[in-house]
N, C-alpha and C positions, 0 to 999 in steps of 0.2 A: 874142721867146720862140719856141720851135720843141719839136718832138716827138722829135727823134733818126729818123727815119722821111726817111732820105733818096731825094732828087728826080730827083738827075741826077750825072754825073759830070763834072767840068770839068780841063781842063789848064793849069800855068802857062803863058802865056805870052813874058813881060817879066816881068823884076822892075830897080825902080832904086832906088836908094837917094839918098836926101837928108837930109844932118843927121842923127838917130838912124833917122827913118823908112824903112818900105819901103813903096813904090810898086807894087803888084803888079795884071799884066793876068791875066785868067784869061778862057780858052777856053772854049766852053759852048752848046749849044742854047740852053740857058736864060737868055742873055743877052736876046733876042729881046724875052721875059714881064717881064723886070725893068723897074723904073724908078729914074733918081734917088733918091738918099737912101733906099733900100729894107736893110733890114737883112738878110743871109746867111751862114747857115752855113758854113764852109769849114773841112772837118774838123774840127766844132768850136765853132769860133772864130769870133763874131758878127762881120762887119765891114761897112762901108756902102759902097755902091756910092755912085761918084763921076761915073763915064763913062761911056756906052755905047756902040759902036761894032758894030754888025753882030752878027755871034758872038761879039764881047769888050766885056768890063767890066773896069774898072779899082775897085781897093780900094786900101786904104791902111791898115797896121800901125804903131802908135807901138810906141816903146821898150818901156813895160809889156809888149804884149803876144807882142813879138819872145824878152822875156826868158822868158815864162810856162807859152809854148808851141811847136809845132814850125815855125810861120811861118819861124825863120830859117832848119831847115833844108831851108824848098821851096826847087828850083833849075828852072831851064824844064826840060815834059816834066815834072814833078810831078803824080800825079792827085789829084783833091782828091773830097772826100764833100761834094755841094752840097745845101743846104734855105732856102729860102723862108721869111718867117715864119711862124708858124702865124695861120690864120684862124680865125676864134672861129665860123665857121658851117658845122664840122664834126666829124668824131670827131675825138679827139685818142689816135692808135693807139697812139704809143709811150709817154714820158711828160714831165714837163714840164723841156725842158732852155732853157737860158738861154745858150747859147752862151758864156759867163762860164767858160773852162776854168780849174781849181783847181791843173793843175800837167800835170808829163808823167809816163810809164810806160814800161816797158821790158820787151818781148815776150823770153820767156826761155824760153817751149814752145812747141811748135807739133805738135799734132797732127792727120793726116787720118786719120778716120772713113769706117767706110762712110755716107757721105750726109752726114757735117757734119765740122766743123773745129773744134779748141778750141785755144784760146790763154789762156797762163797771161801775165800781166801783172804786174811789181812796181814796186814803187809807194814811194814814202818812208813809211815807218813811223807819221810823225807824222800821218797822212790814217786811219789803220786806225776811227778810230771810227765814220767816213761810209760804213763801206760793213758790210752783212749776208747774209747766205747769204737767196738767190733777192730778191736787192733790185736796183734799178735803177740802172744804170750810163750813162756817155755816153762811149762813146772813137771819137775821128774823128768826131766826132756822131753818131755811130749809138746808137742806144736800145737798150740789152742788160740779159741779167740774169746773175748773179754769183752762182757756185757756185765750195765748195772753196775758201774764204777762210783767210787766214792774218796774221799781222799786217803782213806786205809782197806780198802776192801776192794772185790771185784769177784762177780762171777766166771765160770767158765762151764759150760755145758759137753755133756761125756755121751757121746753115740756107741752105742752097745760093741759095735767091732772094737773101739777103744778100751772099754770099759772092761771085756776080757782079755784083752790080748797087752794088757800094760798092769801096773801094778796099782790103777788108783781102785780096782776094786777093794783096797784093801785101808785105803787112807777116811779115814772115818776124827768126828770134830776132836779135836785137841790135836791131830798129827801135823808134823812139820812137813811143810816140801820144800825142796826147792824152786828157787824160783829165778829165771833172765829174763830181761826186760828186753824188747824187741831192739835190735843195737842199729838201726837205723834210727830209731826214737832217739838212743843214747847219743848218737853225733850230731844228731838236730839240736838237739838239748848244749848239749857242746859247745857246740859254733854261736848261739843263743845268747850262750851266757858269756861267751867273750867279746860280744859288741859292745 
């Protein structure tokens, strides 16, 4: 479990593939702090450290999550939005994301602001119930909130400490993100649909 409240930034370094899987090294200070079997954010996308070597760690993508999200298309030189799991002996600033992406998005504005940046994201249609005007979003893992909704789009507004310190300085129109849907939304919606 994580907070969308990212850590660090890391690069691909290797990627190999075996049978459906991808084999991915990822570059990082934050190699250092990690351990074996440690669960991490990567844009996203929970995945488990396997190896650690100096300033790289290795993960590993099965099929599921190659198809779900943008894992296939990192290539080395990829920046990734890194987070740690959350510790239970802190705040929890963003809010509670499960690394579990629901699908992808597709950046189709992009506007700079004096002092912010907003991007308009759409989305498959059949997701519109999971998401409300100023509700909690996660794309790249980052913990946002969601204005100007529509039944396949929505914005989300980027505050400058975000904006360098994560990798959407780099997501410009036509890129994919990923994207979870606030999962307290998704059990409302749930329990909803089985009355």
């Amino acid at each position: 479990m994580f907070t969308g409240i990212i850590e660090q930034l890391g690069t691909v370094d290797s990627i190999a593939k075996t049978n459906t899987n991808l084999t991915i090294t990822v570059r990082s200070s934050l190699a250092k702090e990690l351990k074996i079997d440690q669960s991490v954010s990567h844009n996203g996308v929970c995945l488990t450290v396997e190896n650690i070597d100096n300033d790289t760690y290795t993960v590993t993508a099965i099929d599921e999550t190659i198809q779900k999200t943008t894992v296939g298309n990192w290539q080395i030189g990829t920046t990734l939005n890194l987070e740690r799991c959350l510790s239970f002996n802190g705040r929890l600033d963003g809010h509670i994301v499960q690394g579990h992406v629901d699908t992808t998005g597709t950046c189709v504005n992009y506007i700079e602001k004096n002092g912010s940046w907003e991007y308009t994201i759409e989305f498959d249609k059949k997701f519109a119930a999971f998401i409300i005007e100023k509700g909690s979003i996660s794309l790249n893992g980052i913990s946002l909130t969601i204005f100007n909704i529509t039944l396949h789009t929505f914005t989300v507004a980027i505050i400058p400490y975000t904006y360098e310190h994560t990798n959407m300085h780099n997501v410009q129109v036509g890129h994919k993100v990923n994207i979870e849907f606030d999962v307290v939304g998704k059990y409302v919606q749930r329990m909803e649909g089985l009355k």
